[in-house]
N, CA, C and O atoms as a GROMACS GRO file, in nm:
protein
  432
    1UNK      N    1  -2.620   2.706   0.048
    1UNK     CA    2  -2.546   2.644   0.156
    1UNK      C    3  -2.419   2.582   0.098
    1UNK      O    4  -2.421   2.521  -0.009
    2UNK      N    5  -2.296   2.600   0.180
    2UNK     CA    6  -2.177   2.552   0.160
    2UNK      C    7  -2.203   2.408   0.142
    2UNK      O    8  -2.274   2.357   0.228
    3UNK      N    9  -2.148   2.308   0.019
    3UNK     CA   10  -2.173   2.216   0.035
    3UNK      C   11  -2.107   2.077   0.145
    3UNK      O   12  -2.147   1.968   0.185
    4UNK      N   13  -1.945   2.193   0.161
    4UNK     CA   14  -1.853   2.119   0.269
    4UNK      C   15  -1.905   2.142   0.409
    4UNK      O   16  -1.849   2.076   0.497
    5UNK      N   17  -2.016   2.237   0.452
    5UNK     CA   18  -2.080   2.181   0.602
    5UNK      C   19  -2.167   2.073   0.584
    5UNK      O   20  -2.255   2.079   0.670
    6UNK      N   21  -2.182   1.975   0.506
    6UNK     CA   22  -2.232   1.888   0.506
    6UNK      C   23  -2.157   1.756   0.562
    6UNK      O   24  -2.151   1.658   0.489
    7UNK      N   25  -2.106   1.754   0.678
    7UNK     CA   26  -1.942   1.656   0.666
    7UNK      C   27  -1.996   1.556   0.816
    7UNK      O   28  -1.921   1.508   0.901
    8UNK      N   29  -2.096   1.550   0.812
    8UNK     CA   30  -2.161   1.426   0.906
    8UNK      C   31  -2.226   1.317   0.818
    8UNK      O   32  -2.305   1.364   0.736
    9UNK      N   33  -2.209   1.166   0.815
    9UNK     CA   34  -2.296   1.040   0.758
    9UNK      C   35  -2.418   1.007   0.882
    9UNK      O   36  -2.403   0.954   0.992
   10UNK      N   37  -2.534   1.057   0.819
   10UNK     CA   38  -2.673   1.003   0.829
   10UNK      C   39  -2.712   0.921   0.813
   10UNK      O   40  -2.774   0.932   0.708
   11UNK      N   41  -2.721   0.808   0.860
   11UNK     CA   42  -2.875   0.694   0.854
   11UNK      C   43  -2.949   0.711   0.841
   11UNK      O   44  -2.964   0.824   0.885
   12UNK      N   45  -3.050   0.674   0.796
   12UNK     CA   46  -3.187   0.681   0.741
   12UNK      C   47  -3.211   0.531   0.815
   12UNK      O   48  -3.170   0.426   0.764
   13UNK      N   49  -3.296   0.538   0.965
   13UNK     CA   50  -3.338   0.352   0.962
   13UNK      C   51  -3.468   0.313   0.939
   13UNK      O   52  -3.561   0.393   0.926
   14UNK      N   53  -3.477   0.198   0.934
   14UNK     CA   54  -3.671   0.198   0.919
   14UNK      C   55  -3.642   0.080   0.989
   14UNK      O   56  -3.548   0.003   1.004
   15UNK      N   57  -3.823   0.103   1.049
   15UNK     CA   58  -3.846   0.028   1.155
   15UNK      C   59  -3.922  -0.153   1.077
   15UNK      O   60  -3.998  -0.167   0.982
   16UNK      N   61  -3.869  -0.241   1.151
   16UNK     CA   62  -3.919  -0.356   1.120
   16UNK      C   63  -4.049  -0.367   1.245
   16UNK      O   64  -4.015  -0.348   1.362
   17UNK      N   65  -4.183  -0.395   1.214
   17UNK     CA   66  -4.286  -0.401   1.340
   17UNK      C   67  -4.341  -0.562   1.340
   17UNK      O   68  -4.335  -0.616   1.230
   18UNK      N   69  -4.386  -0.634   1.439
   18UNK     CA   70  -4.431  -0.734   1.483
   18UNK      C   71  -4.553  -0.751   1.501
   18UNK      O   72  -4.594  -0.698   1.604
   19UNK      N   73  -4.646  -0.820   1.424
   19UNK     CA   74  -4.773  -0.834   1.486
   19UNK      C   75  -4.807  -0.887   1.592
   19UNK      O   76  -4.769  -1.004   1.597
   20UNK      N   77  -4.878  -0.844   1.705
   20UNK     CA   78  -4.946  -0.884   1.810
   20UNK      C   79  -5.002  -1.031   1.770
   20UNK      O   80  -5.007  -1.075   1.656
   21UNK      N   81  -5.044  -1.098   1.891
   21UNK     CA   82  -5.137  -1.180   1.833
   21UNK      C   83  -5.278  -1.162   1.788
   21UNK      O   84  -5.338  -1.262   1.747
   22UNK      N   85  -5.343  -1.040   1.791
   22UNK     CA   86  -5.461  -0.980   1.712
   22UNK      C   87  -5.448  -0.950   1.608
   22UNK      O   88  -5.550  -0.921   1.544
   23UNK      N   89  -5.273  -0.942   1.523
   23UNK     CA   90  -5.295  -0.920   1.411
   23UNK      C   91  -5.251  -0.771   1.382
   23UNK      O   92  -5.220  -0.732   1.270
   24UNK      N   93  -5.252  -0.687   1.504
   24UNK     CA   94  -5.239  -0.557   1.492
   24UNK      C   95  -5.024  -0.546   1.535
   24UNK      O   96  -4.947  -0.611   1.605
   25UNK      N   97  -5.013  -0.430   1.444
   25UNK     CA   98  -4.860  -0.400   1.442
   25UNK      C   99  -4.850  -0.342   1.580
   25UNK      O  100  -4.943  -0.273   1.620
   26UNK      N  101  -4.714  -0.372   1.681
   26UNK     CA  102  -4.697  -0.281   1.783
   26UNK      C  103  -4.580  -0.232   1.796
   26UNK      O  104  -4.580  -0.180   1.684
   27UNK      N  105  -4.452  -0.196   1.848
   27UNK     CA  106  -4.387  -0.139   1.866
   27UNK      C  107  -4.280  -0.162   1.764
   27UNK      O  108  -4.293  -0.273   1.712
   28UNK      N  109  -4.173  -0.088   1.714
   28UNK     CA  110  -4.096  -0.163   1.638
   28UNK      C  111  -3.991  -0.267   1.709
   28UNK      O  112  -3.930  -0.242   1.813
   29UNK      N  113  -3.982  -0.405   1.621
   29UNK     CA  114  -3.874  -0.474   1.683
   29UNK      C  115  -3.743  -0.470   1.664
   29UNK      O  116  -3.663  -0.490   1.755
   30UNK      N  117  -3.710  -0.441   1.535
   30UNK     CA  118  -3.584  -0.372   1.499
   30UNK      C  119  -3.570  -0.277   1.430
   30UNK      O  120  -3.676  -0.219   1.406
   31UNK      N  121  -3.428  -0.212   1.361
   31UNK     CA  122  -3.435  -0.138   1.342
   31UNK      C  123  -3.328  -0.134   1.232
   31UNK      O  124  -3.213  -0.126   1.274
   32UNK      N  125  -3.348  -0.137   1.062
   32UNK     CA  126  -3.222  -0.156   0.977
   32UNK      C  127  -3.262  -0.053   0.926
   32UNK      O  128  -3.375  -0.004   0.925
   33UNK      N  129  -3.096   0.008   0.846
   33UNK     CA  130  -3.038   0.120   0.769
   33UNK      C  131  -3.084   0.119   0.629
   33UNK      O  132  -3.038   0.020   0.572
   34UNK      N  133  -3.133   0.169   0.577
   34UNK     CA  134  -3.220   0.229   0.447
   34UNK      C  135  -3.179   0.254   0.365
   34UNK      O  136  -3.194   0.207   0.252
   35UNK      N  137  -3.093   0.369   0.414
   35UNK     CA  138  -2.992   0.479   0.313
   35UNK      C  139  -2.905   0.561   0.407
   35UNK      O  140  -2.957   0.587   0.516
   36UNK      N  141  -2.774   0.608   0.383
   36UNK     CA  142  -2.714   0.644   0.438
   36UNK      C  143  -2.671   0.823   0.349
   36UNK      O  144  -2.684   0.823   0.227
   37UNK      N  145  -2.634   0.933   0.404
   37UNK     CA  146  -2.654   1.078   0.324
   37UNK      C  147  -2.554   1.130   0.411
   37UNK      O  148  -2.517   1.085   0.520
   38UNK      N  149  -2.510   1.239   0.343
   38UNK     CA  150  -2.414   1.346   0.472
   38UNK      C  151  -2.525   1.442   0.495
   38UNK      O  152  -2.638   1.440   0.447
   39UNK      N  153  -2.474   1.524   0.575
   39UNK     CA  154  -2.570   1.629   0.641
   39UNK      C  155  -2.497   1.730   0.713
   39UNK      O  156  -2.380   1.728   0.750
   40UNK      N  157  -2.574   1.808   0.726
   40UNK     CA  158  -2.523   1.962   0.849
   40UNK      C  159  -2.620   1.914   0.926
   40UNK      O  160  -2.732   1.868   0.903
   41UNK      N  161  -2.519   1.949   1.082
   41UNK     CA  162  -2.632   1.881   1.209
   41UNK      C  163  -2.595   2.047   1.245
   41UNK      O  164  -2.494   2.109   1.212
   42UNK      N  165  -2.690   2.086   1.311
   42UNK     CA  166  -2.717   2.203   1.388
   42UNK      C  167  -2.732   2.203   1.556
   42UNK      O  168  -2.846   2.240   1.586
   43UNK      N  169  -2.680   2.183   1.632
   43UNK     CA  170  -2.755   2.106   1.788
   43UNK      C  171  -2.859   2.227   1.851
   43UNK      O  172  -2.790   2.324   1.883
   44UNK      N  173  -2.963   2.243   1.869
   44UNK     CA  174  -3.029   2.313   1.920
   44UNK      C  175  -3.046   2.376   2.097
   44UNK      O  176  -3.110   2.476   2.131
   45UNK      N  177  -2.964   2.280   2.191
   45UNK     CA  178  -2.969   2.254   2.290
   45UNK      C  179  -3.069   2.168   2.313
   45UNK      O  180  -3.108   2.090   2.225
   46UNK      N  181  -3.131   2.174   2.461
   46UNK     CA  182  -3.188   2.077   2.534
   46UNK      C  183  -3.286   2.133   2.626
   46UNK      O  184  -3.311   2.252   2.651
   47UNK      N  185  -3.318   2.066   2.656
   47UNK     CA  186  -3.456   2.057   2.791
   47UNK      C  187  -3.486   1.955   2.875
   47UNK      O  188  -3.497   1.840   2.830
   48UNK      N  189  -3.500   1.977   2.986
   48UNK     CA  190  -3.533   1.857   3.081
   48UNK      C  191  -3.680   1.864   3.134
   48UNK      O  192  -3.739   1.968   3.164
   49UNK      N  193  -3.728   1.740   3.139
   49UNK     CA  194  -3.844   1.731   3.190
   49UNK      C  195  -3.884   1.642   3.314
   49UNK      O  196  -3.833   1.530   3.309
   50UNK      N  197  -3.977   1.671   3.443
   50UNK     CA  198  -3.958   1.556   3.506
   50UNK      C  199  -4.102   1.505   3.484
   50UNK      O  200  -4.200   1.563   3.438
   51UNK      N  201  -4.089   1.405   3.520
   51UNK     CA  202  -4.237   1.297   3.476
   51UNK      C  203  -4.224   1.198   3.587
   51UNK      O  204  -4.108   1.163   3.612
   52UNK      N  205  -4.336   1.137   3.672
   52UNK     CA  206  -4.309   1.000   3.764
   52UNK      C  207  -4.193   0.993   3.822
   52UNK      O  208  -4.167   0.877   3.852
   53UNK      N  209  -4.103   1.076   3.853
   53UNK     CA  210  -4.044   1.132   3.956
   53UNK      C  211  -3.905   1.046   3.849
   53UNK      O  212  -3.832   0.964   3.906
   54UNK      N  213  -3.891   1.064   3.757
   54UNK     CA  214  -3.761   1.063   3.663
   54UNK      C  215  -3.748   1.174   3.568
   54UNK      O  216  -3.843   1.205   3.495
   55UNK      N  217  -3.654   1.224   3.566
   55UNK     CA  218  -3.598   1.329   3.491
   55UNK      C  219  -3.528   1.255   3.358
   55UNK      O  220  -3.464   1.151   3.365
   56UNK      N  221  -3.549   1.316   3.259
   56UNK     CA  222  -3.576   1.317   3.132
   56UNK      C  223  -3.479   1.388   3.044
   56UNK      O  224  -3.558   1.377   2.950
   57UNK      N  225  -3.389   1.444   2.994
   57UNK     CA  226  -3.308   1.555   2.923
   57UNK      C  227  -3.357   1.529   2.774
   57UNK      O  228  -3.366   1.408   2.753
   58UNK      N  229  -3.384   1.593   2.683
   58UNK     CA  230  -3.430   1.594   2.515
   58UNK      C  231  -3.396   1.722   2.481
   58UNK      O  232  -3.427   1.836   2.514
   59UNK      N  233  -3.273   1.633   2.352
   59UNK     CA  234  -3.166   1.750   2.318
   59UNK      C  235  -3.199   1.744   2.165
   59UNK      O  236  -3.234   1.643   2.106
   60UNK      N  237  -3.180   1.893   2.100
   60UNK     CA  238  -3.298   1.848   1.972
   60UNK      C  239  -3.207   1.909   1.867
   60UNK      O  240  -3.162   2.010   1.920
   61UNK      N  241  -3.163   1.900   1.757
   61UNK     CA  242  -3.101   1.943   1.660
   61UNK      C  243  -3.208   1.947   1.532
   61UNK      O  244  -3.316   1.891   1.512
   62UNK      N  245  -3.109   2.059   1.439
   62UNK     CA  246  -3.176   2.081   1.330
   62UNK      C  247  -3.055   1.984   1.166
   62UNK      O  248  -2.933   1.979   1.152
   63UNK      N  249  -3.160   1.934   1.088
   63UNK     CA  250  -3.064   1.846   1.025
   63UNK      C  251  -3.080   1.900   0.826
   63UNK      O  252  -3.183   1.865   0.768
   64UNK      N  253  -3.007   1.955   0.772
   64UNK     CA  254  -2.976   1.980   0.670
   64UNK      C  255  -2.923   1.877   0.562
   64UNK      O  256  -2.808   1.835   0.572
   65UNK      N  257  -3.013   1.830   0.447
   65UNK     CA  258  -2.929   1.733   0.383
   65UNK      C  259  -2.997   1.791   0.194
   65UNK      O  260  -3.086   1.862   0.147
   66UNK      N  261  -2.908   1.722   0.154
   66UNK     CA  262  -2.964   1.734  -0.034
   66UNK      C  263  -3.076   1.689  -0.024
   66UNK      O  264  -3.106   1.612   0.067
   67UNK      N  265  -3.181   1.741  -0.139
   67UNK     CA  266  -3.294   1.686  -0.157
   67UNK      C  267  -3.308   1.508  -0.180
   67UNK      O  268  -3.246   1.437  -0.259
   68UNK      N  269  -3.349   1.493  -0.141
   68UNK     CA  270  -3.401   1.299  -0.239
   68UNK      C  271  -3.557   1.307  -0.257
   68UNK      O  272  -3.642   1.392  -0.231
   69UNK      N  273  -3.558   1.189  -0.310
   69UNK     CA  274  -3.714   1.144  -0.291
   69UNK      C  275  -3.756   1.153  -0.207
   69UNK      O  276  -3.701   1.093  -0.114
   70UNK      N  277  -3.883   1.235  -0.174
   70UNK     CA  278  -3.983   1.229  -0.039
   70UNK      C  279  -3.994   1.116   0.057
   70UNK      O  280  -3.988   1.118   0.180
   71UNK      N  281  -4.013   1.002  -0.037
   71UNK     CA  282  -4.062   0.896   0.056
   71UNK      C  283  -3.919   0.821   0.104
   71UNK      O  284  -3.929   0.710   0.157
   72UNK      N  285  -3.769   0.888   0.084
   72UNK     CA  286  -3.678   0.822   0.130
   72UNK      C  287  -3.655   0.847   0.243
   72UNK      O  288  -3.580   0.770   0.301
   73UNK      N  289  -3.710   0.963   0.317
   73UNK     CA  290  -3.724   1.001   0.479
   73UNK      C  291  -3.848   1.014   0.500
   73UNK      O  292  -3.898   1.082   0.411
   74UNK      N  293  -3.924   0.980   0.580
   74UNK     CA  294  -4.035   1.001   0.664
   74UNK      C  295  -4.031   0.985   0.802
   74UNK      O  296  -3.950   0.923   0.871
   75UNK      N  297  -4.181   1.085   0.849
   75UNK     CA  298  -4.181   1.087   0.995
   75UNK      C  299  -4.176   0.960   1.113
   75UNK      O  300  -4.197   0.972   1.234
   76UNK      N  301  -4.146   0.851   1.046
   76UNK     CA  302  -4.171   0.751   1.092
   76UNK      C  303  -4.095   0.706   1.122
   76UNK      O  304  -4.096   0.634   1.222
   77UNK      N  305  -3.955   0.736   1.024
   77UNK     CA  306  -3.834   0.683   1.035
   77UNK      C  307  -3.767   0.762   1.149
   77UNK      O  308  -3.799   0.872   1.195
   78UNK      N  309  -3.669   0.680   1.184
   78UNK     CA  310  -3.538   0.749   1.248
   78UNK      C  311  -3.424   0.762   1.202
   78UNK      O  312  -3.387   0.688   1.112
   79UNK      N  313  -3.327   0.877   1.263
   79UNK     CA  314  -3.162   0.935   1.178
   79UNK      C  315  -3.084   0.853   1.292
   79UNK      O  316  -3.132   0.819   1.400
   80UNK      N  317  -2.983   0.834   1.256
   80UNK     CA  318  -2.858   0.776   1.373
   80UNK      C  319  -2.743   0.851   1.359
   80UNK      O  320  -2.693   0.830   1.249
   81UNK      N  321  -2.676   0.937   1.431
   81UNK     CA  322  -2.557   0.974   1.405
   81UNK      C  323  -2.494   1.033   1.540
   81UNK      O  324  -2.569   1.083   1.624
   82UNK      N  325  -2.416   1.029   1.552
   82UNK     CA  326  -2.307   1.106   1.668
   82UNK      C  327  -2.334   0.928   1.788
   82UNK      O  328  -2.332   0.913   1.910
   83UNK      N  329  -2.349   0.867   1.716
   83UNK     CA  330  -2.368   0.741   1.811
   83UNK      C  331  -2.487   0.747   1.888
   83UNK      O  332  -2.496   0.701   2.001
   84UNK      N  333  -2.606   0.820   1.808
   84UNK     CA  334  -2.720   0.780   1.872
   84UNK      C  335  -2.859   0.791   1.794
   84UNK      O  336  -2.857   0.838   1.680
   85UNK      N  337  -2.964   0.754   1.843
   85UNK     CA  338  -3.048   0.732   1.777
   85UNK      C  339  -3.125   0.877   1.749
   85UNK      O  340  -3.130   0.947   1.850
   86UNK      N  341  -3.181   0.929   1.641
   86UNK     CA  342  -3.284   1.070   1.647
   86UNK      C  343  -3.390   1.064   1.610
   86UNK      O  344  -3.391   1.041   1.490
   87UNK      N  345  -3.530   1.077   1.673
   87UNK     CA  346  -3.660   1.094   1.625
   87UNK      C  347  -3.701   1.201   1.510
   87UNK      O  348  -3.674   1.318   1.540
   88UNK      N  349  -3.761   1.181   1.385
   88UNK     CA  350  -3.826   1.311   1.322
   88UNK      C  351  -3.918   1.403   1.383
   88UNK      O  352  -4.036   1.368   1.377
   89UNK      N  353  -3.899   1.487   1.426
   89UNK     CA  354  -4.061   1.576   1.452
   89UNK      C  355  -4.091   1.655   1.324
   89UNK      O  356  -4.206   1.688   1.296
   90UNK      N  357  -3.993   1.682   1.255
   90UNK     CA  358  -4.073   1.769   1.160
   90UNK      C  359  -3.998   1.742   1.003
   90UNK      O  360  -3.889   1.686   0.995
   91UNK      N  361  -4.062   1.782   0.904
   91UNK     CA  362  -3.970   1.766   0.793
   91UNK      C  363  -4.052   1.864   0.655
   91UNK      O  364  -4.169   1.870   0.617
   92UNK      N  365  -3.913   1.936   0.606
   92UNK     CA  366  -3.965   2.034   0.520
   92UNK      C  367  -3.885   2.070   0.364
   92UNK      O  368  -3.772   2.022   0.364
   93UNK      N  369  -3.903   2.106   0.300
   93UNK     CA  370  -3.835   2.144   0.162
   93UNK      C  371  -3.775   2.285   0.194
   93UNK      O  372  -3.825   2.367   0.271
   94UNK      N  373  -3.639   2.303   0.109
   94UNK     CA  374  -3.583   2.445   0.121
   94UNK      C  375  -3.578   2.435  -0.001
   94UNK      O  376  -3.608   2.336  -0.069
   95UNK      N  377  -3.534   2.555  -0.043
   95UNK     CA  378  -3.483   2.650  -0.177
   95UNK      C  379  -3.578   2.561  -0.280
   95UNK      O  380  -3.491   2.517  -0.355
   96UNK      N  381  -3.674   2.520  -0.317
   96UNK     CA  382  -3.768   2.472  -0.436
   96UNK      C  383  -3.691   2.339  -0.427
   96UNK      O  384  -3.603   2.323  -0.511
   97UNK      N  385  -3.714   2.239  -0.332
   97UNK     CA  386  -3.667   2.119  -0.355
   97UNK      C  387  -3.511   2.111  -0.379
   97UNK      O  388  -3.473   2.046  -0.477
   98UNK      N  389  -3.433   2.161  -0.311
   98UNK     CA  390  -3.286   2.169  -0.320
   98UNK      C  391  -3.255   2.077  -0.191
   98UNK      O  392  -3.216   1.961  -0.200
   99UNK      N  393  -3.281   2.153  -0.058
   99UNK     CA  394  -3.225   2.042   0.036
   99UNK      C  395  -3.373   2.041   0.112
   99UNK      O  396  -3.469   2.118   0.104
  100UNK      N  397  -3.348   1.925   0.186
  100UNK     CA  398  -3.461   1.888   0.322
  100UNK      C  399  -3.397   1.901   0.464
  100UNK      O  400  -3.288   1.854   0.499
  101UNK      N  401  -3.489   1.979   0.544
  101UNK     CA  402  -3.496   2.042   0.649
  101UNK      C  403  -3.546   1.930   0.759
  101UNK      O  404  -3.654   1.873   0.740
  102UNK      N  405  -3.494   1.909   0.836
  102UNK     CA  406  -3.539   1.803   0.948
  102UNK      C  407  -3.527   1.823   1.082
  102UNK      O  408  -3.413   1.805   1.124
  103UNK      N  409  -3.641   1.867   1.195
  103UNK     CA  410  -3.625   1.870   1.313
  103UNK      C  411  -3.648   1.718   1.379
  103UNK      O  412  -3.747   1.646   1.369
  104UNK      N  413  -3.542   1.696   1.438
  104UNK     CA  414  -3.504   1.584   1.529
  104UNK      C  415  -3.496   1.614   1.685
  104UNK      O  416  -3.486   1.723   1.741
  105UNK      N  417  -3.503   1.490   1.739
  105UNK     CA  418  -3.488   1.520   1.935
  105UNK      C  419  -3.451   1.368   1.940
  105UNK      O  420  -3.484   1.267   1.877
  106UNK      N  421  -3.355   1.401   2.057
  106UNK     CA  422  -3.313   1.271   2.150
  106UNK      C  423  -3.318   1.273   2.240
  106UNK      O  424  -3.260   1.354   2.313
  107UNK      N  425  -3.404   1.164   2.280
  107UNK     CA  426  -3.437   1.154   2.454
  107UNK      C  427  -3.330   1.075   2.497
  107UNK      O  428  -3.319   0.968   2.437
  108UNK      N  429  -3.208   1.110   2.628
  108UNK     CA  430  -3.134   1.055   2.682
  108UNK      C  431  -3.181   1.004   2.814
  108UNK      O  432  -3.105   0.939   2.885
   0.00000   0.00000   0.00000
């Protein structure tokens, strides 16, 4: 891969979580920047869904970046870029640990 389609800055955020008063973690409460990477964004298009009588659009891109350490992205985390937030759904190794492969979606 060309290394100049890499010409988008990635966030990497991780979630800060709150214990309930049982003690148990629940939703995240915030949300700070980790590490920041360039990347090739790919946009995949979109899909709409309706649910409880609201319609839904989830537009899903594919995300290309240099390898790092495993544990510097996980499924847990979220990407931020084009001014918005992106969920992981998937994450994979290319060329023997050269770059990482990342399917993302944003629910608007």
């Amino acid at each position: 891969m060309n290394a100049g389609l890499m010409d988008i800055l990635i966030s990497v955020q991780v979630a800060t979580f709150t214990n309930s008063a049982y003690g148990v973690a629940s939703k995240a409460a915030s949300w700070s920047t980790s590490k920041s990477i360039w990347g090739r964004v790919v946009y995949n298009g979109g899909s709409e869904t309706k649910a409880a009588d609201k319609i839904e659009f989830i537009e899903t891109a594919t995300i290309t970046v240099h390898f790092i350490d495993g544990s510097d992205i996980a499924l847990i985390n979220r990407l931020y870029f084009d001014s918005r937030s992106w969920n992981i759904k998937s994450k994979s190794t290319v060329n023997r640990n050269q770059y990482i492969r990342l399917e993302v979606e944003n629910a608007v």
